[in-house]
N, C-alpha and C positions, 0 to 999 in steps of 0.2 A: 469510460467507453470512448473507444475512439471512431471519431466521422468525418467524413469530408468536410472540410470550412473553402469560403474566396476571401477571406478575413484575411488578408497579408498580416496583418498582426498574428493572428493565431496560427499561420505557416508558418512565420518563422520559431515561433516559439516552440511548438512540433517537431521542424528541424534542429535545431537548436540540442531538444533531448532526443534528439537521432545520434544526431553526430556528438554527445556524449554517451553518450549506450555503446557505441560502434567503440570509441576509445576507450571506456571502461571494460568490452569483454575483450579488448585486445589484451590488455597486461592482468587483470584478475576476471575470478568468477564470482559475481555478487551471490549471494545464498538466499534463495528466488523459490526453495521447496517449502512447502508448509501453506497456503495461502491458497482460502478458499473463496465461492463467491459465496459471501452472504448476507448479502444484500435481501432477499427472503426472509430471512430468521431475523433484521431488522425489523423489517416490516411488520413482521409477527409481532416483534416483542411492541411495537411502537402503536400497533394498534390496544395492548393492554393482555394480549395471549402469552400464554407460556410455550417456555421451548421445549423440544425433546434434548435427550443425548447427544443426538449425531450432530442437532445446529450446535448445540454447546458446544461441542467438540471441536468444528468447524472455526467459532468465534476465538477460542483461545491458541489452534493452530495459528488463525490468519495473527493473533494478535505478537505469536512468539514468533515467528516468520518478518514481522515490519519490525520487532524489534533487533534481529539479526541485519535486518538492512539496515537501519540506522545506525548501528554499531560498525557495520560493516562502513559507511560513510564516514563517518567520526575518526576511524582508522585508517581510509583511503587516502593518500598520496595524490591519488586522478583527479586533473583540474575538469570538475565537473558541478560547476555552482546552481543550475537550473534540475539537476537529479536532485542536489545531495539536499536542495529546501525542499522540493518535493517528498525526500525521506521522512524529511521531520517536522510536516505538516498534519496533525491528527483531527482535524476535522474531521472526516470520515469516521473516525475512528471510538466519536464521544460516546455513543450508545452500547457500543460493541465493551468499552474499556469497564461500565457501568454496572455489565452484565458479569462481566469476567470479574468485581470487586466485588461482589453479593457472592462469588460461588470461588475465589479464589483459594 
């Protein structure tokens, strides 16, 4: 999520993936469709609940969506080194990947 900082470190590094984002849609379209919030259905599963369908559904869109970005970086040309580690950072991603290898 994104918030206001006065943290000059964290402005620039904000601008930084501005003014990469602005360069990368200028020559391609990254594939940005599929990619839900599911941040909830973490939280379900993390507290020990099970999911329905539709989180399921959600967790393995979002998860085939970042792997199109990442691919999509991997293959990109655009000098864009603060996105394209961003791409292939999956922290975020450990619980959600967890769920998707039980029901894959």
């Amino acid at each position: 999520m994104l918030t206001p900082s006065s943290e000059a470190e964290v402005v620039r590094d904000r601008m930084a993936e501005t003014e990469e984002s602005v360069r990368i849609f200028t020559i391609a379209s990254p594939p940005l469709g599929g990619f839900m919030d599911i941040r909830p259905a973490l939280k379900t599963v993390e507290k020990g609940a099970s999911l329905d369908l539709p989180a399921m559904t959600d967790i393995m869109s979002t998860l085939y969506a970042m792997r199109n970005v990442k691919q999509f970086f991997r293959e990109s040309e655009v000098e864009a080194p603060v996105l394209k580690e961003r791409a292939h950072l999956d922290r975020d991603f450990g619980t959600a990947r967890k769920i998707a290898g039980k029901y894959d």
